[in-house]
Every structure is written in C-alpha cells, then in structure tokens.
N, C-alpha and C positions, 0 to 999 in steps of 0.2 A: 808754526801753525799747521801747515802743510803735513807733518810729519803724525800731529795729535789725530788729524782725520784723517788720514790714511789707515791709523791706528785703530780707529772706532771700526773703521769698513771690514778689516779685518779681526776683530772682536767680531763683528755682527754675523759674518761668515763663518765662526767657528762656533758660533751660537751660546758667547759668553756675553750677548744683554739682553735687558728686558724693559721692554717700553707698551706704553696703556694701561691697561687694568693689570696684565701681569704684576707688572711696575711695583702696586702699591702690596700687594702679595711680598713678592722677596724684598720688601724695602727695611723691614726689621732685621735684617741679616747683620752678621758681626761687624764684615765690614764692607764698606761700597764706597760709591764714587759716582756721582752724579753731573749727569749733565744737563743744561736748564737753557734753552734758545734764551737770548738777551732780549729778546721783541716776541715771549711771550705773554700772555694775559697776567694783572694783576692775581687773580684770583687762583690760577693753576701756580703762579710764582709761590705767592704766601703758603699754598698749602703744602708745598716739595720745600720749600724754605724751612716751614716748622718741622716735618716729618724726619729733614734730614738734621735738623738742627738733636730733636730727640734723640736721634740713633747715630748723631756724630760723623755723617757724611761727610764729603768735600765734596760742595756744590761748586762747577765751572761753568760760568756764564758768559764765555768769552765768544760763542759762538751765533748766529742768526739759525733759526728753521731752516732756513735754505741751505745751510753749508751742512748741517748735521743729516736733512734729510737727504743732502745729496752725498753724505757720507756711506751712509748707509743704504743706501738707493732705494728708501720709504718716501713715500710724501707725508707732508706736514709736519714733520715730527719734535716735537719741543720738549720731552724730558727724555734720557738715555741713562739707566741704572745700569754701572758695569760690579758683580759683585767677584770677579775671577782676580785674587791675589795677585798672579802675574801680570796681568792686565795693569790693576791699579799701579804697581809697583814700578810699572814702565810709565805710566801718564803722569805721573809725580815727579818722574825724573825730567819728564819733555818739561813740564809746567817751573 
C-alpha cells in the first residue's frame, strides 16, 4: 500500500495527474487509471463510476481522502486521474 502512494506523490510531482475540473477534461483519454477515496460522496462516486466505466478506466478505491490527499500533499482530495502509460503500467503491477 505504502509503495501505491509513495507512487501517486511522485506522479504528482512530476505533473503526471489531474484532479477537479481538470479531471473531467482529460477523462476521455485512451487510457487512464483512476483513483476514487473509498469515503467519498455517493454522487461524485456514481458519476467517476459511470465516466470511467464509458472510457474503460480502472477505478481503485482502496484508499480514504486522507491517505490520497496526503499522498499528494493537497487537502481534500477524492478522485486522482493518472493518464501517463508508465505510471499506469507500474500501479497495475503494485495492485
């Protein structure tokens, strides 16, 4: 687990995610890899659920707000789009 958010912190510093509004912008991208706090809202769930269900994401919900926003060292943060092939190709292996 330790190893997945280490891994997001350093995605975030190299400026391979995008979360907020950006978010729903590159979410139609080829491919990506979503990440969705477990103790977010129904409503922000369902609609990153269907978006990514469309465009064929992997959504991971293993995580709280707290761990992903402290992965990243954002507050609040409850959906993480990584759309960088290396990226993904590495968080697939951890998972």
């Amino acid at each position: 687990m330790n190893k997945t958010l280490n891994l997001l912190g350093l995605a975030n510093r190299s400026g391979n995610i995008f979360i907020g509004e950006q978010l729903f912008d590159k979410i139609s991208s080829e491919d990506g890899l979503i990440f969705l706090a477990n103790d977010a809202g129904e409503n922000i769930s369902k609609k990153i659920s269907n978006k990514a269900d469309t465009y064929h994401h992997l959504v991971i919900d293993a995580y709280t707000t707290k761990e992903l926003s402290n992965a990243i060292g954002k507050k609040n943060i409850k959906v993480i789009l990584i759309i960088n092939k290396g990226f993904i190709k590495t968080f697939k292996s951890y998972i």
